[in-house]
C-alpha positions in Angstrom: 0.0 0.0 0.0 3.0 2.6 0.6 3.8 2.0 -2.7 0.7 2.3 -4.1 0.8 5.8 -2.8 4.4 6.8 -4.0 3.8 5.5 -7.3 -0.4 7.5 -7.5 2.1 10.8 -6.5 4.6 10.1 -9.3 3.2 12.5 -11.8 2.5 15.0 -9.0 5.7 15.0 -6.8 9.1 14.3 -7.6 10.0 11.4 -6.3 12.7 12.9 -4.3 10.2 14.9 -2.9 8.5 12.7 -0.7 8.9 12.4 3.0 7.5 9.8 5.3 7.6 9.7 8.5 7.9 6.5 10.9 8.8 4.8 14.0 11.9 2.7 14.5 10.9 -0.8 14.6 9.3 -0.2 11.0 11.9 2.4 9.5 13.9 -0.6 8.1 10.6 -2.6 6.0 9.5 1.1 5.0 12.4 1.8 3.5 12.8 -1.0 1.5 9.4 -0.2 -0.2 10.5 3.4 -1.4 11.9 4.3 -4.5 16.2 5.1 -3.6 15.3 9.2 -3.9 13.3 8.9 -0.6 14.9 6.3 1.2 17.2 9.4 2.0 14.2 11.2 3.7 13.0 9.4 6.1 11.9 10.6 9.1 12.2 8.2 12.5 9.6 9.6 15.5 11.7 8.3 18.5 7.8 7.6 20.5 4.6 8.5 19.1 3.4 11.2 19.6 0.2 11.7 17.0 -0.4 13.1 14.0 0.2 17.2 14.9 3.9 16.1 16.3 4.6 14.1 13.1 3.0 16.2 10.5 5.9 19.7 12.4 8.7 17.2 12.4 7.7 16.7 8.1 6.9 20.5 7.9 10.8 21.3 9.3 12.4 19.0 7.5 10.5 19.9 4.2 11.4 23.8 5.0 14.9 23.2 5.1 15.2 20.9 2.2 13.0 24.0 0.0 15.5 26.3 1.3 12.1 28.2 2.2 8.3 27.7 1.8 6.7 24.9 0.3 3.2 23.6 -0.3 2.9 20.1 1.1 0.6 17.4 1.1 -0.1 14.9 4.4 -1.4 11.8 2.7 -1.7 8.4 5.0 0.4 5.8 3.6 -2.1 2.8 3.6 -5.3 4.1 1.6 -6.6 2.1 -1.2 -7.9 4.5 -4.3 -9.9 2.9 -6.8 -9.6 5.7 -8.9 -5.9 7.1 -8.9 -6.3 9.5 -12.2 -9.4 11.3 -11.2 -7.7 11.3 -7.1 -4.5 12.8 -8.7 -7.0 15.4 -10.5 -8.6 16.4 -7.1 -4.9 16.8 -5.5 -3.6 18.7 -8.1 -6.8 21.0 -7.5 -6.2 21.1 -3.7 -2.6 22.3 -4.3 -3.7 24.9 -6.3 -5.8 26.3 -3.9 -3.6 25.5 -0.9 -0.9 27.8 -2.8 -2.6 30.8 -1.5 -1.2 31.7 2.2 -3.4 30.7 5.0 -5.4 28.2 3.5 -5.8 24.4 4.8 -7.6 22.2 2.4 -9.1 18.4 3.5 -10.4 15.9 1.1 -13.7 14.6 2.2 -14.7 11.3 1.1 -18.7 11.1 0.3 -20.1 8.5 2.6 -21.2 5.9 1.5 -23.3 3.8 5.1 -23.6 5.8 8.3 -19.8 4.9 9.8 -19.2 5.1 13.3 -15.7 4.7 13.6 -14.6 7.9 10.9 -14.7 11.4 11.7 -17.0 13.5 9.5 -17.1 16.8 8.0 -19.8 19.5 8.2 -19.5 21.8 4.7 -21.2 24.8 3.8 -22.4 25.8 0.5 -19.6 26.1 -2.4 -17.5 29.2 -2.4 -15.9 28.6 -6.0 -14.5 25.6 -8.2 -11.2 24.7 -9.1 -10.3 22.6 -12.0 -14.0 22.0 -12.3 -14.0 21.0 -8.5 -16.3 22.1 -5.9 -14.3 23.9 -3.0 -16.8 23.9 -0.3 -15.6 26.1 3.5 -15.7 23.4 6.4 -18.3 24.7 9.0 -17.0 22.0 11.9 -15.3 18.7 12.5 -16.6 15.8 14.2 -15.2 12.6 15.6 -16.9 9.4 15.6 -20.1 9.9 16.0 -23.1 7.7 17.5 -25.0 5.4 14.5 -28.0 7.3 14.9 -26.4 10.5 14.5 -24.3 8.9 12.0 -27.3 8.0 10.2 -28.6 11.7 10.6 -25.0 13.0 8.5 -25.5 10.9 5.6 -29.1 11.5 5.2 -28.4 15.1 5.2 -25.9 15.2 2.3 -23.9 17.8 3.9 -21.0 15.7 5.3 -18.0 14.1 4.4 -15.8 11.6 6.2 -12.7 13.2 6.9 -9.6 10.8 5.6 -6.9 12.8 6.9 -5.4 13.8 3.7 -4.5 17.8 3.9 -3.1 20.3 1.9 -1.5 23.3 2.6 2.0 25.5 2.9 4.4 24.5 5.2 4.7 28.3 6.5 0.2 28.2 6.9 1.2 24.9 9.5 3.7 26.0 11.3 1.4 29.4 12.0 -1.5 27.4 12.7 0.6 25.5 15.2 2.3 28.9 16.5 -1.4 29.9 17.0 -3.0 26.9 18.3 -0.3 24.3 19.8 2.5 26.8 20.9 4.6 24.8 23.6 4.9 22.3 20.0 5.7 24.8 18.1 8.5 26.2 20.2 10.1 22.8 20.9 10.0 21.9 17.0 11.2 25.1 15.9 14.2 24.6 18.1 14.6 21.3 16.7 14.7 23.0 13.2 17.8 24.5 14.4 19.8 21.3 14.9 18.6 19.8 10.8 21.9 18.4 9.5 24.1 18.8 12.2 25.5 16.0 14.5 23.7 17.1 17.5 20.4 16.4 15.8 19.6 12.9 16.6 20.1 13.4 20.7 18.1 16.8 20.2 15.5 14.7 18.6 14.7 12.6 21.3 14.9 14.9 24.1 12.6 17.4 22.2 10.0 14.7 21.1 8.9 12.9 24.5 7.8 17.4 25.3 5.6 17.3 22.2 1.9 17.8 23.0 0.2 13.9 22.3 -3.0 15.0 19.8 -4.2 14.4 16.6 -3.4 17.6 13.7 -7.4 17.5 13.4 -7.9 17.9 17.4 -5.5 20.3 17.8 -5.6 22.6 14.7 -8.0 21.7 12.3 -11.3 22.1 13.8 -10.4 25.2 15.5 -8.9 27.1 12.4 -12.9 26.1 11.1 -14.3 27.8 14.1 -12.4 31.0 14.0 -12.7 32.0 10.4 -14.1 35.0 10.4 -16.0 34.9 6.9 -16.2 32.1 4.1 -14.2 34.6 1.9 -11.0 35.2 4.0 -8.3 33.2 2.8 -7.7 32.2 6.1 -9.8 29.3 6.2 -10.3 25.4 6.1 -12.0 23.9 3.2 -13.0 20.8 1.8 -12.8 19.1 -1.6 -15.2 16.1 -2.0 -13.3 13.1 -3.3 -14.9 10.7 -5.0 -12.3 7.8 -5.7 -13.2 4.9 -4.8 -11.6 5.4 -1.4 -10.8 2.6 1.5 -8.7 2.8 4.5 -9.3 -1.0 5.1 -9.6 -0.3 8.9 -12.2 -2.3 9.5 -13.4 -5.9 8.7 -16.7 -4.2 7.2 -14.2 -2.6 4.7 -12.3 -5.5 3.7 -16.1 -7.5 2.6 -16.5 -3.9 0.9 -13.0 -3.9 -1.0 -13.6 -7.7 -2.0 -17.4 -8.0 -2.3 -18.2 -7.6 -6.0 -21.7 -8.1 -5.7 -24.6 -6.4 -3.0 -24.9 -9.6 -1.0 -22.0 -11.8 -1.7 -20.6 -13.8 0.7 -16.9 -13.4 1.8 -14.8 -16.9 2.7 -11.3 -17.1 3.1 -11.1 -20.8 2.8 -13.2 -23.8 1.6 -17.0 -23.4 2.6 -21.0 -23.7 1.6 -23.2 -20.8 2.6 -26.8 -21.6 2.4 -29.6 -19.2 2.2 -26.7 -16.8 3.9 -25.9 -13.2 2.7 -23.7 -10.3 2.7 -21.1 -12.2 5.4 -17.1 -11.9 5.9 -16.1 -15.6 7.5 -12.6 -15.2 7.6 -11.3 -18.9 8.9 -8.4 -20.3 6.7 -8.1 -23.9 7.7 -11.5 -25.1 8.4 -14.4 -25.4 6.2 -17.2 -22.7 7.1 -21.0 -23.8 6.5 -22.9 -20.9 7.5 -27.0 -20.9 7.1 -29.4 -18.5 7.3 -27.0 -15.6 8.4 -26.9 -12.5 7.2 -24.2 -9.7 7.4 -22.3 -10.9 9.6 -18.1 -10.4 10.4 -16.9 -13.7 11.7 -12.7 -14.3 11.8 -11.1 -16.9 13.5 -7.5 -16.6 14.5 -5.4 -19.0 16.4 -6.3 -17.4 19.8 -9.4 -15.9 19.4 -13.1 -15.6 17.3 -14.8 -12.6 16.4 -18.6 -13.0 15.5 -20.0 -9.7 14.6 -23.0 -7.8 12.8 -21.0 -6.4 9.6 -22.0 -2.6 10.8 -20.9 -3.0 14.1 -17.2 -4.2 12.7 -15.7 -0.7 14.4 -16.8 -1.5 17.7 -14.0 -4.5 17.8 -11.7 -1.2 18.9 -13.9 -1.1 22.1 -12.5 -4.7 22.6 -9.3 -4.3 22.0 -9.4 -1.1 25.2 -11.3 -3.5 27.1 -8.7 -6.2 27.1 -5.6 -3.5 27.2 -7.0 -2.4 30.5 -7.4 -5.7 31.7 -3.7 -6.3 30.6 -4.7 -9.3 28.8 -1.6 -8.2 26.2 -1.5 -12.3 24.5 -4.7 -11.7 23.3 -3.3 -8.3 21.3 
C-alpha cells in the first residue's frame, strides 16, 4: 500500500520529494518499499506522539530541504484509491488552492453507510471551483459519532468523512501550530535549528517525548474552522469532496466492501458452503465454514481468538481491543 501511494504521487511530486515519517521498529521494512530518492528522507519519531507532532517534524524537514516555503501534502500511507487518475486530479486542484497563504484544504470522502468509527465533516455551501471542483468552506469537524447520528449525516448530504489527507503551505502549518499548539511549536522550531548537524539525533529525542500527544485535526484543524471570520478570507479550512473509490481497510466491514463484487455476496477465506446466507465476511483459513441462514455478519477466526459480529458493528471491535488493554490481557493483542 505505501507504494501504491508513492507511485499514485509520481506525476505529481518528484520522487525525491517525498517524506515519510515512521517509528523505529518499521523504518527498516518502510524503506525498503520506497523508490532510492526517498529512502534518503525518512523521518524516525523516537515515541509516538500523534499526527500534529509528526505532521511539524515533516513540515521542518520539508522547509529546510525548500530552502524556504513549500506547499505540502499529508497523505496516509495505507489508503486504497480505486480511482488514482481522477484522485490525482482532485490533488492537483487542492494544491492549487492550498498555494494561496493561510489556506488548509481536506479531502472529504462522500459516505457511502452511516460509519461510526470515521470522523465527519460538516460543509457549507460552495465558495468557487477549481479545475471543475467544488471547494466547499468546512463549517465543523466531528469525531466518531453515535450510529443514529451517523445515520442523521448521511441523510443530510452535507458531510464528508474526513480521511486525513490535507493540503496546505508549510509556512500556513507551522502558523496554525504557532497559533494553536505553541509549547509544539517552540520545541520543533528549536529542533529545526539542529537539521543536518551532528547534534540532531540526541536533540531529537529529548525534544519529542515534550511534544503535545493529539491528533493535527484535534489540535488545529477544527479550530482554524471555528475562527474563520467569513467564508471569503483566505484564512480558512475547506473541503474538496473526493470521490475515488476510497478505503482505509480499517475495519473488517471494509475489507467485505473492497472484495465483495456483488450487493450480498458472501466473503470466505477458505473452503466453505453458505446456504440461504448473505452479505457475510467468514474469515477462517483452515476449516471449512457452512454458515445458514445468516446474514451480514463479520466472523474471523484466528489461532487465539473468534470474532462473531454484525457487519455494521465491525468498528466496535476497537472497544474490545481497550477492554482487554485495560485488563492487561496483552496475549490476546
Amino acid at each position: 500500500m505505501l507504494r501504491q501511494t508513492v507511485e499514485r504521487l509520481r506525476s505529481l511530486i518528484p520522487v525525491d520529494h517525498i517524506w515519510s515519517v515512521t517509528n523505529a521498529e518499521q523504518a527498516t521494512a518502510l524503506r525498503k518499499q520506497l523508490p532510492s530518492p526517498a529512502r534518503k528522507k525518512v523521518l524516525v519519531e523516537p515515541l509516538g506522539r500523534n499526527t500534529a507532532a509528526a505532521i511539524a517534524l515533516g513540515a521542518i524537514h520539508i522547509r529546510a530541504a525548500a530552502k524556504g516555503d513549500a506547499l505540502m501534502a499529508v497523505l496516509p500511507a495505507d489508503h486504497y484509491i480505486a480511482q488514482p487518475d481522477r484522485y490525482r486530479q482532485i490533488v492537483r486542484a487542492a494544491l492549487n488552492v492550498a498555494r494561496e497563504p493561510g489556506r488548509m484544504v481536506v479531502l472529504g470522502i462522500p459516505p457511502t453507510r452511516p460509519e461510526t468509527g470515521f470522523g465527519y465533516i460538516e460543509r457549507g455551501e460552495p465558495l468557487f471551483t477549481e479545475a471543475g471542483f467544488p471547494v466547499f468552506p468546512i463549517r465543523r469537524f466531528t469525531e466518531k459519532p453515535e450510529l443514529d447520528i451517523a445515520k442523521g449525516y448521511v441523510d443530510s448530504g452535507m458531510y464528508e468523512w474526513n480521511a486525513g489527507m490535507f493540503f496546505w503551505r508549510v509556512s500556513t502549518f507551522l502558523d496554525a501550530l504557532k497559533r494553536f499548539l505553541p509549547k509544539t511549536h517552540d520545541s520543533i522550531e528549536e529542533l529545526a535549528t539542529h537539521i543536518g548537524k551532528r547534534s540532531y539525533e540526541s536533540r531529537l529525542k529529548k525534544v519529542y517525548s515534550t511534544l503535545e500527544n493529539i491528533s493535527v485535526d484535534y489540535a488545529i484543524l477544527e479550530k482554524a474552522a471555528v475562527t474563520g471570520k467569513s467564508p471569503t478570507e483566505t484564512d480558512r479550512v475547506f473541503v474538496i469532496p473526493a470521490e475515488v473509490g476510497w478505503s482505509d481497510i480499517g475495519s473488517w466491514a471494509a475489507v467485505y466492501e473492497l472484495l465483495a463484487k456483488a450487493p450480498g455476496e458472501n466473503i470466505l477465506s477458505g473452503p466453505g458452503q453458505t446456504l440461504d446466507a448473505d452479505g457475510n465476511f467468514l474469515w477462517s483459513p483452515k476449516k471449512f465454514i457452512a454458515a445458514i441462514g445468516i446474514r451480514d455478519l463479520v466472523v474471523v477466526e484466528t489461532p487465539d481468538a473468534l470474532l462473531i459480529c454484525p457487519r455494521d458493528r465491525a468498528q466496535d471491535v476497537a472497544k474490545i481491543v481497550k477492554s482487554l488493554e485495560q485488563r492487561k490481557l496483552r496475549r490476546l493483542l
